[in-house]
C-alpha positions as a Markdown table, in Angstrom:
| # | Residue | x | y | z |
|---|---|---|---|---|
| 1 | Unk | 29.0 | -21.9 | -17.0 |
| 2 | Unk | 32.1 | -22.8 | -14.6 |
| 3 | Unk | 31.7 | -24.9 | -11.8 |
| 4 | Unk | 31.4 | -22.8 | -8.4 |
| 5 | Unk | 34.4 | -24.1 | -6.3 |
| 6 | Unk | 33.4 | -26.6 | -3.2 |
| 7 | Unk | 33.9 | -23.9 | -0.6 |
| 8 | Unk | 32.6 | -20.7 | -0.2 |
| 9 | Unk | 29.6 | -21.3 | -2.7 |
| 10 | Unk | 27.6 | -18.3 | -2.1 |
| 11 | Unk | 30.7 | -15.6 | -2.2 |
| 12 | Unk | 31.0 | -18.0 | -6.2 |
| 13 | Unk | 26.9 | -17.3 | -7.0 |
| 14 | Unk | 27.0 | -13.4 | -5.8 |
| 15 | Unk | 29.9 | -13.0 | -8.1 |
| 16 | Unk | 28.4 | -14.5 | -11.0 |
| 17 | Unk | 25.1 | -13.2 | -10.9 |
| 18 | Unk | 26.5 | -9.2 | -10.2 |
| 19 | Unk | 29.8 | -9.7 | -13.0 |
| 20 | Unk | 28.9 | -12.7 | -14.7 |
| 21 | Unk | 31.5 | -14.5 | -17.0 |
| 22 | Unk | 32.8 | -12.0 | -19.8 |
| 23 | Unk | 32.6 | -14.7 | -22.9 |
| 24 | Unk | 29.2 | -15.7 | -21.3 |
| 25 | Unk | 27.5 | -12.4 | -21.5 |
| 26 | Unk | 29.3 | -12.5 | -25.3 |
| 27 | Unk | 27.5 | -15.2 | -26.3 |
| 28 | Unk | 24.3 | -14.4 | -24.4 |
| 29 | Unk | 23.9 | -10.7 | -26.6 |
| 30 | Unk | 24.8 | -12.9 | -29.7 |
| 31 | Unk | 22.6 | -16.1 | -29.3 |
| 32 | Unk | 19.7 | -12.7 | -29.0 |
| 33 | Unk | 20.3 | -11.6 | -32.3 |
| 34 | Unk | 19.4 | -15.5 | -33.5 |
| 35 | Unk | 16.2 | -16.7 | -34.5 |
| 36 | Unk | 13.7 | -17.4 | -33.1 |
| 37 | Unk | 12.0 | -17.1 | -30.2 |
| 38 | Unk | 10.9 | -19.3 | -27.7 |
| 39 | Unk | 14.4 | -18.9 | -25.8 |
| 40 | Unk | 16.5 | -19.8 | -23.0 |
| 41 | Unk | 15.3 | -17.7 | -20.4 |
| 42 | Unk | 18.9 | -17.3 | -18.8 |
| 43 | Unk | 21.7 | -17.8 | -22.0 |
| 44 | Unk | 18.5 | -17.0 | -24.8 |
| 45 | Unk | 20.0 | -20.0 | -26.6 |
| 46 | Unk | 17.0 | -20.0 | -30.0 |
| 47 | Unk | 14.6 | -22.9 | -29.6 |
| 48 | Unk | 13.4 | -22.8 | -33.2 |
| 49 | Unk | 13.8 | -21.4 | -36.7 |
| 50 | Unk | 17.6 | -21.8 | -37.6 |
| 51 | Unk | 19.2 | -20.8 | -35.0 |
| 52 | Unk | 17.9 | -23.7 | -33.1 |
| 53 | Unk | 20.3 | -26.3 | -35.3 |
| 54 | Unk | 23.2 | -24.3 | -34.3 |
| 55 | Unk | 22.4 | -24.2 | -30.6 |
| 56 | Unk | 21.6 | -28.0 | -30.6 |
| 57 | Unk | 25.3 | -28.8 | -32.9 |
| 58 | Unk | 26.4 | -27.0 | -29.1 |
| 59 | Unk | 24.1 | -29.0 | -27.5 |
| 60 | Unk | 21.7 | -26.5 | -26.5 |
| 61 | Unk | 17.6 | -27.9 | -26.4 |
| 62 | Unk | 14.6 | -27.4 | -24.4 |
| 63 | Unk | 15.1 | -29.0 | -21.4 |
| 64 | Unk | 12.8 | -31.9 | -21.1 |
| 65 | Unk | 12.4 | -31.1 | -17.3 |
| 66 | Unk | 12.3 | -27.1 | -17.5 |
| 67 | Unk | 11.2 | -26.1 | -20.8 |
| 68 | Unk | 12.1 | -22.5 | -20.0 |
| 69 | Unk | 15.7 | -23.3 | -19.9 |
| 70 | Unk | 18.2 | -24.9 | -22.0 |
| 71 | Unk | 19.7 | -28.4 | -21.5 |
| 72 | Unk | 23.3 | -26.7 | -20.6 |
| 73 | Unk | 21.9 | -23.9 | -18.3 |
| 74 | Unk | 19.2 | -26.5 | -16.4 |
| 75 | Unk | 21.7 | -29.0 | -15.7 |
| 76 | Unk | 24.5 | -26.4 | -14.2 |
| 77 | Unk | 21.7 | -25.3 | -12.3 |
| 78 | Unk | 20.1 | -28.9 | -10.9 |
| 79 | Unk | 23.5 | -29.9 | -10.1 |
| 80 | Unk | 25.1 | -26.5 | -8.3 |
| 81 | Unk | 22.1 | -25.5 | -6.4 |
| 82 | Unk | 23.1 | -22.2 | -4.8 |
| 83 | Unk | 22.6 | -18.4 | -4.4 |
| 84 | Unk | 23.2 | -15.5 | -3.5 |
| 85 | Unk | 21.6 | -11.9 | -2.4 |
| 86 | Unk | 22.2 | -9.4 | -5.2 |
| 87 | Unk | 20.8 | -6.2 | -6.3 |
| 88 | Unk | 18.0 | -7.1 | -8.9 |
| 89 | Unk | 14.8 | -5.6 | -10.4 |
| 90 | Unk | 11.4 | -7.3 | -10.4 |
| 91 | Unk | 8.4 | -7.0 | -12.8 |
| 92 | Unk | 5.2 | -8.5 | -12.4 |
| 93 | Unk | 2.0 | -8.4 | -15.0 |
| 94 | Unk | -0.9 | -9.8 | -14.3 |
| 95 | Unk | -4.2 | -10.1 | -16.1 |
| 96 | Unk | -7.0 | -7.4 | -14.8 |
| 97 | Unk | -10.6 | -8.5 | -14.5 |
| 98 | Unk | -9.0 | -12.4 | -15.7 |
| 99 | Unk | -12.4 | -14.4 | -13.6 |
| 100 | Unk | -14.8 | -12.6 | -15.6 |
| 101 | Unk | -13.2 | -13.3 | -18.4 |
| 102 | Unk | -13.1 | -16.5 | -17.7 |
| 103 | Unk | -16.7 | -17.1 | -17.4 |
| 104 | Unk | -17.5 | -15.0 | -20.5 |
| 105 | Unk | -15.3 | -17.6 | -22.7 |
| 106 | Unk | -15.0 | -21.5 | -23.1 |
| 107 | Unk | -12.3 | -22.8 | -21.0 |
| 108 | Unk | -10.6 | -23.8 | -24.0 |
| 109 | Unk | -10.5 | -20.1 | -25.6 |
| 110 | Unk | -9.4 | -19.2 | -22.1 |
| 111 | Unk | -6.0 | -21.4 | -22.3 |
| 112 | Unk | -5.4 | -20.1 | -25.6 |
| 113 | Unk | -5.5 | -16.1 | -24.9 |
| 114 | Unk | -3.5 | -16.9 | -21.5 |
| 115 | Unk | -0.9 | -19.0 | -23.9 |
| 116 | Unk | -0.8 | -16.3 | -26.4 |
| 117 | Unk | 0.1 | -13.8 | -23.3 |
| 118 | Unk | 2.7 | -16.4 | -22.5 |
| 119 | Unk | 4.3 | -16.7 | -25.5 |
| 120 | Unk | 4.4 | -12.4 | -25.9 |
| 121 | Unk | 5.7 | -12.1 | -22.9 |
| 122 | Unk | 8.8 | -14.3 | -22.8 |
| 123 | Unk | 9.8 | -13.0 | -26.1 |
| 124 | Unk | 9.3 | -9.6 | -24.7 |
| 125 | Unk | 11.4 | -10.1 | -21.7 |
| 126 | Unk | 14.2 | -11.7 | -23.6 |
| 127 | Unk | 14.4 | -8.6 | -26.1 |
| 128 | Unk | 14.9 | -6.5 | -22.6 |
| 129 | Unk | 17.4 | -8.6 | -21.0 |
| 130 | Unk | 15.4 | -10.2 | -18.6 |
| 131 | Unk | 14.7 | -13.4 | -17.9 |
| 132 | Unk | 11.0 | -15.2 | -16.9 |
| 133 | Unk | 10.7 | -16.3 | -13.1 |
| 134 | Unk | 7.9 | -18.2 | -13.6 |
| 135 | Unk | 3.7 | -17.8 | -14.8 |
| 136 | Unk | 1.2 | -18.2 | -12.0 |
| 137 | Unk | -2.0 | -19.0 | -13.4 |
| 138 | Unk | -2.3 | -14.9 | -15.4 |
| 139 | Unk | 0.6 | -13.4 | -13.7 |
| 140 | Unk | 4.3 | -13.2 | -15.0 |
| 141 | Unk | 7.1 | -13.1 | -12.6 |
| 142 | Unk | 10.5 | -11.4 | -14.4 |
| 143 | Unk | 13.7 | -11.1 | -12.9 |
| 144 | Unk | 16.4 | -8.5 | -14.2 |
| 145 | Unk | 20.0 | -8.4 | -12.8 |
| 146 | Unk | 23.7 | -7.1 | -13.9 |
| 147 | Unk | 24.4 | -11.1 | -15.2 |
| 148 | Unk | 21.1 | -10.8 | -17.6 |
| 149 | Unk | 20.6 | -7.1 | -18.1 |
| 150 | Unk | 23.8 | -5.3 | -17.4 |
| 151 | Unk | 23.7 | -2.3 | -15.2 |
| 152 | Unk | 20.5 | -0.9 | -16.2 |
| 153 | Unk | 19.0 | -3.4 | -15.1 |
| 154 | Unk | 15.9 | -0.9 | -13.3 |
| 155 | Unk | 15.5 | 0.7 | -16.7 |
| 156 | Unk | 15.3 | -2.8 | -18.4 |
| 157 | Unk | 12.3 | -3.8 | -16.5 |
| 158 | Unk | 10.4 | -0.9 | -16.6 |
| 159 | Unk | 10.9 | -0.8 | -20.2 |
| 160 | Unk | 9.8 | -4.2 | -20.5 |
| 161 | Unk | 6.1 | -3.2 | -18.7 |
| 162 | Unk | 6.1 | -0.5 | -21.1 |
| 163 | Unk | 6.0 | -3.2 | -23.8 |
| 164 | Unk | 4.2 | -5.6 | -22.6 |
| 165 | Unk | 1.2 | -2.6 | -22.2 |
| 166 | Unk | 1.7 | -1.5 | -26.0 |
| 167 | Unk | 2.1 | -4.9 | -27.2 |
| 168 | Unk | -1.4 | -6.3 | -25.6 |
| 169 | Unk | -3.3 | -2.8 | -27.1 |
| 170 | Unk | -2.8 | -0.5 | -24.2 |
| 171 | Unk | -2.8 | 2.2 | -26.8 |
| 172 | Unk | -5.5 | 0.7 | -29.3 |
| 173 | Unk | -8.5 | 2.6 | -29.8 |
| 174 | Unk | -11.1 | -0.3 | -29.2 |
| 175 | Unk | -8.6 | -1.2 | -26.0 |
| 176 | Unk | -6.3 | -3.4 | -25.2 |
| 177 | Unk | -7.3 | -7.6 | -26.0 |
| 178 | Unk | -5.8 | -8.2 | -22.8 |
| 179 | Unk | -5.9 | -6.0 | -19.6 |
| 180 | Unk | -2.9 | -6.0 | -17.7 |
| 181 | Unk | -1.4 | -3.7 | -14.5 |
| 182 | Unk | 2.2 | -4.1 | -13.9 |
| 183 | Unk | 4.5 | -3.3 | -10.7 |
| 184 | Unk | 8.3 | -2.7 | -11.2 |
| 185 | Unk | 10.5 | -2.8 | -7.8 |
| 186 | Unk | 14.3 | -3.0 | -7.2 |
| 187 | Unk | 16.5 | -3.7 | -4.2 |
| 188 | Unk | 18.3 | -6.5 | -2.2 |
| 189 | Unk | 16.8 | -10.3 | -3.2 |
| 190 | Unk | 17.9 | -13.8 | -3.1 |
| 191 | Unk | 18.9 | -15.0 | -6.5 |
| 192 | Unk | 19.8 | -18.4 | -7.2 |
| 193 | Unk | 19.0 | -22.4 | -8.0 |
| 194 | Unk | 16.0 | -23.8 | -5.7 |
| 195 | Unk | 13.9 | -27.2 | -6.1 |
| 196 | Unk | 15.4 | -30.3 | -6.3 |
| 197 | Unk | 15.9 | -32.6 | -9.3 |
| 198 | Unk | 13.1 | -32.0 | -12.4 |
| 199 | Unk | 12.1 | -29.8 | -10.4 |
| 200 | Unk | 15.3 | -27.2 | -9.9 |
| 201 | Unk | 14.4 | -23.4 | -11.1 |
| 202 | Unk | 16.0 | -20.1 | -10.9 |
| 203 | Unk | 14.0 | -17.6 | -8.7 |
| 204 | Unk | 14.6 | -14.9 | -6.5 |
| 205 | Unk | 12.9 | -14.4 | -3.2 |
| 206 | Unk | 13.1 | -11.9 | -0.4 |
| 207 | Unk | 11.0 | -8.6 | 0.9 |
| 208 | Unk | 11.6 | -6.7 | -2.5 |
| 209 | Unk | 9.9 | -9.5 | -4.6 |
| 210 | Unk | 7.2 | -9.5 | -2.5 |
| 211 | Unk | 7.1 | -6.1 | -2.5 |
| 212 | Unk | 6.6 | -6.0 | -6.6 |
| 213 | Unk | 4.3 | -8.3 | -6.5 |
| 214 | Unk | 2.2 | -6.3 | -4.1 |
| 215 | Unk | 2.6 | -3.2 | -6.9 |
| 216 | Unk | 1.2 | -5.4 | -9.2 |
| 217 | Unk | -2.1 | -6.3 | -7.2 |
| 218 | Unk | -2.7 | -2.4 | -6.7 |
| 219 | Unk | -2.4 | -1.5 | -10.2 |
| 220 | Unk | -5.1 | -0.6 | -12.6 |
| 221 | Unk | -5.6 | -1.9 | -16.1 |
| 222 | Unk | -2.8 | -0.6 | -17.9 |
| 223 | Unk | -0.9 | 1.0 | -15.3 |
| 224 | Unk | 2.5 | 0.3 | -14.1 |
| 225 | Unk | 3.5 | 1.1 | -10.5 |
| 226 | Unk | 7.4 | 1.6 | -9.9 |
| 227 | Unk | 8.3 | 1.8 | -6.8 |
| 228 | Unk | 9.9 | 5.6 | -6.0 |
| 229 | Unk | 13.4 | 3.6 | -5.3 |
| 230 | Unk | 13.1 | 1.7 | -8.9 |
| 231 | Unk | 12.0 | 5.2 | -10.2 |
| 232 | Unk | 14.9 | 7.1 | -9.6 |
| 233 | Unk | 17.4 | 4.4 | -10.3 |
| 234 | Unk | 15.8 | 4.2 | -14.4 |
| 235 | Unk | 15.6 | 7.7 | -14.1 |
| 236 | Unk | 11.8 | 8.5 | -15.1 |
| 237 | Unk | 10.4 | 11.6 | -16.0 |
| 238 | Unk | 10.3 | 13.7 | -13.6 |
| 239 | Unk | 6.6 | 15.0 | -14.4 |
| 240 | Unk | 4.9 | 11.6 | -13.9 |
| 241 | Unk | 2.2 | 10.8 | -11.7 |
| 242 | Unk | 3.3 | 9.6 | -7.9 |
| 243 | Unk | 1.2 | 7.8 | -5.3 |
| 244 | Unk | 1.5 | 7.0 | -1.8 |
| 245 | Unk | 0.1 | 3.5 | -1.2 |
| 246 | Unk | -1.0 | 1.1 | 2.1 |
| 247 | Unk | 0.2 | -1.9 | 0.2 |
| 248 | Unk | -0.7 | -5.3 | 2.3 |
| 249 | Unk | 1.6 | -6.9 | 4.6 |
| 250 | Unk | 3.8 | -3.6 | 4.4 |
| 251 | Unk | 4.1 | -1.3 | 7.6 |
| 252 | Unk | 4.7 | 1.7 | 5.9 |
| 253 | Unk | 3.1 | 3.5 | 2.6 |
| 254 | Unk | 5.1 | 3.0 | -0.5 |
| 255 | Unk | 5.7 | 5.6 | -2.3 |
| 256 | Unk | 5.2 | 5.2 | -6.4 |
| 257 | Unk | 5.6 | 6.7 | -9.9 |
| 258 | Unk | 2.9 | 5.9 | -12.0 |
| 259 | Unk | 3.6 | 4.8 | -15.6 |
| 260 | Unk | 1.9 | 4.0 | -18.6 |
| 261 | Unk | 2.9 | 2.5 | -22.3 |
């Protein structure tokens, strides 16, 4: 990553994050083809199997202080904190029904199916050129935009839902081994470096994240909710189901397609 000049820091970030750096997004779609997963979430730099000895001959390991990012990517970011608002899509899955689970299961077993969603779910992002926000507790929090996904970035995350549905046994017979409802939003957010130290992370924040995460709350076990906006930028059939919906905090109805795996 280049350094963003002194002045004018947020014109630097908006750049970026919407163009990206040619050789960058290069070396992003080849370090993808490497294995093995668990990745980078931002340059998917391989974190084990063989391609982790070339990454680290580049100098490219787990960060010690965000595990989710390389040592290259989290030190750019912890030392150039900035941002900028871009157009990005959001996705957020979370488990259905997760407290009653809970109490039907040893705590223990409980870690262990929420780190086996963990673990699916970042691989699963990665393969759709997305990268993982954050987990809270059962929920994931992806973030796709043109530095990450390209263009497409809409169709990236609703196609990552879509996967995440079939891939936790949405379409199984017996069901799925772990209920999830998924909203997929896109607009205007604030993308960029936030914390401070150990502690910096790349996250986005604004009214359309919020608004995904709302999607997410209203959805049903194996349902994803795309917002009409996100909808018609990916393109979806035009025969799926649509709702109007009083999400909370929001003045007016939102207006949804409804999808599933």
């Amino acid at each position: 990553m280049h350094r963003p000049p002194d002045q004018d820091a947020e014109a630097f970030w908006r750049d970026y994050l919407t163009h990206g750096d040619a050789a960058e997004r290069r070396l992003r779609a080849l370090f993808r083809r490497l294995p093995q997963d668990p990745r980078c979430t931002l340059c998917a730099a391989p974190f084990a199997g063989p391609g982790a000895t070339i990454m680290r001959m580049l100098g490219k390991r787990p960060s010690q202080k965000n595990p989710l990012m390389c040592t290259t990517c989290f030190d750019f970011m912890a030392k150039h904190h900035g941002g900028a608002e871009i157009e990005g899509s959001f996705l957020f899955a979370d488990v259905r029904g997760s407290t009653s689970m809970a109490e039907q299961m040893s705590s223990s077993d409980f870690r262990a199916l929420l780190d086996r969603f963990y673990v699916l779910a970042n691989s699963v992002v990665i393969a759709n050129q997305g990268g993982v926000d954050k987990f809270v507790g059962d929920e994931l929090v992806a973030m796709y935009f043109p530095l990450l996904s390209g263009e497409r970035h809409t169709a990236q995350a609703v196609a990552t839902a879509r996967a995440l549905l079939r891939e936790t046994g949405h379409l199984d017979p017996d069901g799925p081994w772990l209920p999830l409802g998924a909203g997929v939003h896109t607009g205007l957010a604030w993308v960029g470096a936030v914390g401070d130290g150990s502690r910096t992370e790349l996250t986005a924040l604004g009214d359309t994240v919020n608004t995904t995460a709302r999607l997410a709350s209203a959805a049903a076990a194996g349902e994803i909710l795309v917002s009409a906006a996100a909808a018609a930028v990916a393109e979806l059939e035009p025969g799926l189901e649509r709702r109007s919906l009083a999400l909370k905090g929001k003045a007016q109805p939102t207006d949804v397609v409804v999808v599933h795996a």
